[in-house]
C-alpha positions, -999 to 999 in steps of 0.1 A, spaced: 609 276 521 595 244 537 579 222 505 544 204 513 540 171 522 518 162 492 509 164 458 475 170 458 471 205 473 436 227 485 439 262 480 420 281 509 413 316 516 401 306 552 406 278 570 379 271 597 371 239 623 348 224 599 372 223 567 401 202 595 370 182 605 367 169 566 405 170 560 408 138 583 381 122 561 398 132 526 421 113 509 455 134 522 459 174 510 481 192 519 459 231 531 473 261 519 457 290 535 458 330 539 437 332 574 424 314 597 382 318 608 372 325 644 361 286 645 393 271 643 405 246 662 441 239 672 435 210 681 419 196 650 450 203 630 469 176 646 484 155 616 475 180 589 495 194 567 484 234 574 508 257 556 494 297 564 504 316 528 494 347 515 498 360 482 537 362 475 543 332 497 513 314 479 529 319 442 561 309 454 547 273 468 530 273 434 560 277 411 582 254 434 557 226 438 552 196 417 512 199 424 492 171 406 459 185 416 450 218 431 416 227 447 407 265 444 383 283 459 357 292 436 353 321 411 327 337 429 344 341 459 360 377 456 377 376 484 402 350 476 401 361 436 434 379 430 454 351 458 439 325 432 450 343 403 484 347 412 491 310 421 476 300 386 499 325 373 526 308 394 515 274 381 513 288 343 552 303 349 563 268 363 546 249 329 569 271 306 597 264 327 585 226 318 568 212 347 534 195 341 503 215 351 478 202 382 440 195 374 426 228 387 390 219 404 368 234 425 336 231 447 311 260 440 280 270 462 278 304 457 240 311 451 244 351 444 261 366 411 281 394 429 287 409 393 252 415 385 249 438 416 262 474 406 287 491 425 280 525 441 308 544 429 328 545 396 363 528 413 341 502 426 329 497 391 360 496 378 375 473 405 343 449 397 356 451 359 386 436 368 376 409 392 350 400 368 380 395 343 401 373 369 364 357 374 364 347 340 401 336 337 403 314 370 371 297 359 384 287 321 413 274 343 391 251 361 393 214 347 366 202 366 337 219 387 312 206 412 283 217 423 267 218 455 233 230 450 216 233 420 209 273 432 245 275 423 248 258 395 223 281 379 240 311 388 273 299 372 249 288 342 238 320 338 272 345 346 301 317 328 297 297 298 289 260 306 311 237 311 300 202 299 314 178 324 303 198 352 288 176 385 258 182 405 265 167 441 236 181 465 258 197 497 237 172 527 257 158 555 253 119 567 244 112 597 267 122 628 283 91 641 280 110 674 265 93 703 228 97 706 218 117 738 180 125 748 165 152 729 149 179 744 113 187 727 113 224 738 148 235 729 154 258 701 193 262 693 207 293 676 243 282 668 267 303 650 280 341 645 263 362 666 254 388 637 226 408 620 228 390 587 226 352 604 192 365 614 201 371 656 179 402 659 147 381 645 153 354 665 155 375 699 125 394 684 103 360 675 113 348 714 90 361 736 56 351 714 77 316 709 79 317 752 43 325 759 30 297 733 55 272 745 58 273 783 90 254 791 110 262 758 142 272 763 164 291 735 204 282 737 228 305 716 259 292 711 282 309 692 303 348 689 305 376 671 293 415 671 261 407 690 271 393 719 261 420 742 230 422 727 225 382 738 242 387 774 213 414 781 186 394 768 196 362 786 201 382 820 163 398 814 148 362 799 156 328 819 147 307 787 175 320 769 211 310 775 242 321 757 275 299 750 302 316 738 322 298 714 325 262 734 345 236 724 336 214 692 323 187 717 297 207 732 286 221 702 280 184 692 263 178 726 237 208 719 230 199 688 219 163 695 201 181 725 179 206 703 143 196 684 149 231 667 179 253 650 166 285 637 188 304 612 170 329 597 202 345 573 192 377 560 204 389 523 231 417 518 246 435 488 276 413 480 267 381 505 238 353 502 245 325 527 252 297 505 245 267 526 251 276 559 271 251 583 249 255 612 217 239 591 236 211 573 252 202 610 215 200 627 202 180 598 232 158 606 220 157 644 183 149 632 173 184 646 145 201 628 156 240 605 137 269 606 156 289 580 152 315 554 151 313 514 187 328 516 198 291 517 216 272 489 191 246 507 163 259 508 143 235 481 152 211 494 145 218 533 108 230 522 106 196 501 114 176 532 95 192 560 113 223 574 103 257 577 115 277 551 104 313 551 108 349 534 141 366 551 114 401 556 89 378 574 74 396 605 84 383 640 53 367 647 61 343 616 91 336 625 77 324 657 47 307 645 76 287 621 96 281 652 69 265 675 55 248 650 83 227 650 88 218 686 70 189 701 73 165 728 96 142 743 74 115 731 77 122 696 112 132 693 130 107 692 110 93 661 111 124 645 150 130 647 154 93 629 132 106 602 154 135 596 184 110 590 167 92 570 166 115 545 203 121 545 224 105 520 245 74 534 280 97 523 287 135 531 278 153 502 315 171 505 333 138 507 311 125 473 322 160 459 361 157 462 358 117 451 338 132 420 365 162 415 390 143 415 375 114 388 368 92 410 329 92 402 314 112 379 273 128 383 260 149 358 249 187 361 
């Protein structure tokens, strides 16, 4: 079995364009990972380290490796739980044997305590009893937590006793370093999966009032998933709307320094709350305006600095009232997209994170 190129290793359930994207920036990681998302591209991974492991294969690495630090996904994240488990079991196995332990961190943004939300039927109870109890292990395992919002942190507060040296490092992007290009005042940019719980169906439903208000607007969706269909029939019936489906990372850059607007209205579901939600912290990195919902790890903070933050149940017609209300002119737009940076912090809130994980800064919870 191949051994990894470095010490320092990030333990990832999914690996996805934006997580290569902030590789290059990291100090070097080598990525262990069990699947790859929809968004990946190949051609990011050029001079990473990527090593695809699932379970077995994972605890294997674990027991074989001399890791000096190990990033794991966080204990919320159920998905990765018993993959997490089994390499700190790995790693606990290797420490007997008499090999020194990693620092365990991890970056947490979960916003929703998927324990406090009772299962249907008596397995799933049961099966919540145990993943609550892997919860609770992987978490006293953690040597040092950030935080990314302070939504999260208070769920974590409230679930898992406190850890004292925990960091609070707010999850905003910097500025793009992207070349400018001219905004366009009427253009309202859906980006990301084409799904029922990103919001799609309100924002094709919000459309035609945004239209009529707004003669010229157009509506761009850029992105794939289970409702693509759904778009390709509304953009062959509606002229305003085009669909891209699942362009290359340059375009997506492109559209987004294009757009005055990017709606995401994410909608709440039983075992999911969207945490951040890429698509917002990338157009607040463009200087694009957000229309969102209070589903967002973000969302204090986007109502504090101007954006439209509203009720996921909110009728059509407000979501279209929100949406309109933030276009504007060509005029204006330019000034208004600098004044959307400005607000940014000067360092990617991720990059601050992993410097702060790894002791390189510390800021208080």
């Amino acid at each position: 079995m191949t051994a990894l190129l470095h010490p320092r290793v990030r333990l990832y359930d999914q690996v996805r364009t934006a997580h290569l994207e902030r590789a290059h920036a990291l100090e070097p990681a080598s990525i262990v990972y069990r699947r790859r998302r929809y968004d990946f591209d190949q051609r990011l991974a050029a001079g990473l380290d990527l090593v695809h492991a699932g379970l077995l294969r994972g605890a294997v690495l674990a027991f074989r490796g001399r890791w000096t630090e190990l990033e794991v996904n966080e204990p919320l994240d159920l998905a990765s739980l018993p993959r997490t488990a089994t390499v700190l079991l790995a790693v606990r196995l290797a420490r007997v044997a008499g090999r020194r332990p990693p620092t365990v961190v991890t970056y947490a943004i979960g916003n929703l305590d998927v324990f406090a939300v009772r299962a249907p039927r008596l397995r799933s109870r049961l099966r919540r009893r145990v993943e609550l109890a892997l919860a609770r292990s992987l978490w006293r395992r953690i040597d040092r937590v950030a935080f990314g919002t302070s939504g999260a942190r208070d769920v974590y507060a409230r679930r898992f006793a406190p850890k004292e040296d925990a960091l609070l490092v707010p999850a905003l992007p910097a500025p793009c370093d992207c070349a400018p290009a001219a905004r366009l005042a009427d253009r309202v940019l859906f980006l990301g999966s084409l799904s029922e719980r990103k919001g799609l169906p309100l924002v094709l439903a919000a459309w035609p009032a945004v239209r009529d208000g707004r003669p010229g607007a157009s509506l761009l969706i850029v992105g794939t998933g289970p409702l693509e269909e759904e778009v390709r029939r509304a953009a062959a019936a509606d002229p305003t709307i085009t669909l891209l489906v699942d362009p290359p990372r340059e375009t997506i850059h492109r559209e987004l320094r294009a757009a005055r607007t990017v709606v995401l209205p994410s909608q709440p579901r039983p075992l999911w709350r969207e945490q951040l939600g890429l698509p917002i912290v990338e157009a607040l990195a463009h200087g694009a305006r957000v229309v969102t919902s209070t589903e967002t790890g973000l969302a204090e903070w986007l109502s504090d600095n101007g954006h439209a933050v509203l009720a996921p149940d909110a009728s059509p017609a407000a979501w279209a009232s929100a949406i309109a209300g933030r276009l504007g002119t060509e005029a204006d737009a330019s000034a208004d997209a600098t004044r959307i940076l400005a607000t940014l912090p000067g360092e990617d809130g991720r990059l601050a994170a992993d410097r702060a994980l790894f002791g390189r800064t510390v800021v208080p919870a």
